[in-house]
C-alpha positions as CSV (number, residue, x, y, z in Angstrom):
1,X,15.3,25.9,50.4
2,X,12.5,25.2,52.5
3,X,12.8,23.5,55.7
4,X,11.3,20.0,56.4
5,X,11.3,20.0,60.5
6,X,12.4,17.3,62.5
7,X,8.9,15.5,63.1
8,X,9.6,11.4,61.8
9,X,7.3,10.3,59.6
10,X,5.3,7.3,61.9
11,X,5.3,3.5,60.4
12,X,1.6,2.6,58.8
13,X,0.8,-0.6,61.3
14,X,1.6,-4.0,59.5
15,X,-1.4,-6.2,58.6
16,X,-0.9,-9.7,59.9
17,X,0.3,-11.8,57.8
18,X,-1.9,-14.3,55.7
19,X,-1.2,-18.0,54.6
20,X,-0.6,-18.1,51.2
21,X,-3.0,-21.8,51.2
22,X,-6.2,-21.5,49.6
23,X,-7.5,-24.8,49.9
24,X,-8.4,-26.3,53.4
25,X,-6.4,-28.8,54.3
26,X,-7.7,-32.8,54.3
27,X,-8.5,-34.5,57.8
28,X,-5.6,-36.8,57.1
29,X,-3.0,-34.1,56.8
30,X,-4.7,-31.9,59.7
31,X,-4.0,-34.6,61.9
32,X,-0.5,-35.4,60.5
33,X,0.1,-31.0,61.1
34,X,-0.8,-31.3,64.7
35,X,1.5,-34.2,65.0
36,X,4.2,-32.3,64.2
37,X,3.6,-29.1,65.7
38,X,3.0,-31.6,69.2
39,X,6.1,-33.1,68.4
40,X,7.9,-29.9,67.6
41,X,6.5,-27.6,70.0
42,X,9.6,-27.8,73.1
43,X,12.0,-27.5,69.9
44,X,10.5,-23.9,68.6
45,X,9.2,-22.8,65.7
46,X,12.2,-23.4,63.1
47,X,13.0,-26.7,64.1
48,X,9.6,-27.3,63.8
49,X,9.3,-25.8,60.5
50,X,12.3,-27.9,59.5
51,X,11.1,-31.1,60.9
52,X,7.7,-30.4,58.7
53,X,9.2,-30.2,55.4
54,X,11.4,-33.2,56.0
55,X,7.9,-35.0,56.6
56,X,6.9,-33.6,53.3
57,X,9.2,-34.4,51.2
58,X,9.6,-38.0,52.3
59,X,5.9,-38.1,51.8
60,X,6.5,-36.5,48.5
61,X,9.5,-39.3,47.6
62,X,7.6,-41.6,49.0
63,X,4.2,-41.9,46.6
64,X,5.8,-40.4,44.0
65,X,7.4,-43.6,43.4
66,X,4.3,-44.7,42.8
67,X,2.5,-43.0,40.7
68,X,-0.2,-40.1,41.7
69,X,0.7,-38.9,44.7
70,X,-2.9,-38.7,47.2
71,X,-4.6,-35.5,48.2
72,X,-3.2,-35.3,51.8
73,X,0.1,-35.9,50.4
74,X,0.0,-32.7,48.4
75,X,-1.5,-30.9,51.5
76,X,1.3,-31.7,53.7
77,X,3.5,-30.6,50.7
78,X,1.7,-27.7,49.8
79,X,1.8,-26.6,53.8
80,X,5.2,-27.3,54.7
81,X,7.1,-26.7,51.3
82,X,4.5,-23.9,50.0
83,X,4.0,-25.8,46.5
84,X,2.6,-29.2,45.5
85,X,5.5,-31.3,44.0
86,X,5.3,-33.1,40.8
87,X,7.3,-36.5,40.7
């Protein structure tokens, strides 16, 4: 039996993690983002995260109602929830 030594193997360093969104976002929903994160920002970052996706799926309810949702709609969704929704 051979022996291995007590040196610890060291932890590669992590690569920052990337957002999963491909497409920019509209102006419309950039503006409606920074509204929340404003909004959001004394609360921390889960509340503001959960504040977000009940935006977006109100939004989501909302103008699915109606038909076709519009483009920034399915940004906000896309952002918040991490998939467009289909109503």
């Amino acid at each position: 039996m051979k022996r291995q030594g007590n040196r610890r193997a060291t932890p590669a360093p992590r690569k920052p993690r990337t957002t999963k969104r491909s497409p920019p976002l509209s102006a419309k929903a950039l503006e409606i983002v920074a509204l929340v994160e404003a909004i959001s920002a004394d609360c921390g970052v889960r509340n503001g995260v959960v504040l977000g996706r009940g935006i977006a799926r109100l939004l989501a309810e909302t103008y699915g109602r109606n038909g076709k949702q519009p483009a920034w709609v399915r940004d906000i969704v896309a952002h918040y929830i991490g998939k467009p929704r289909e109503s």
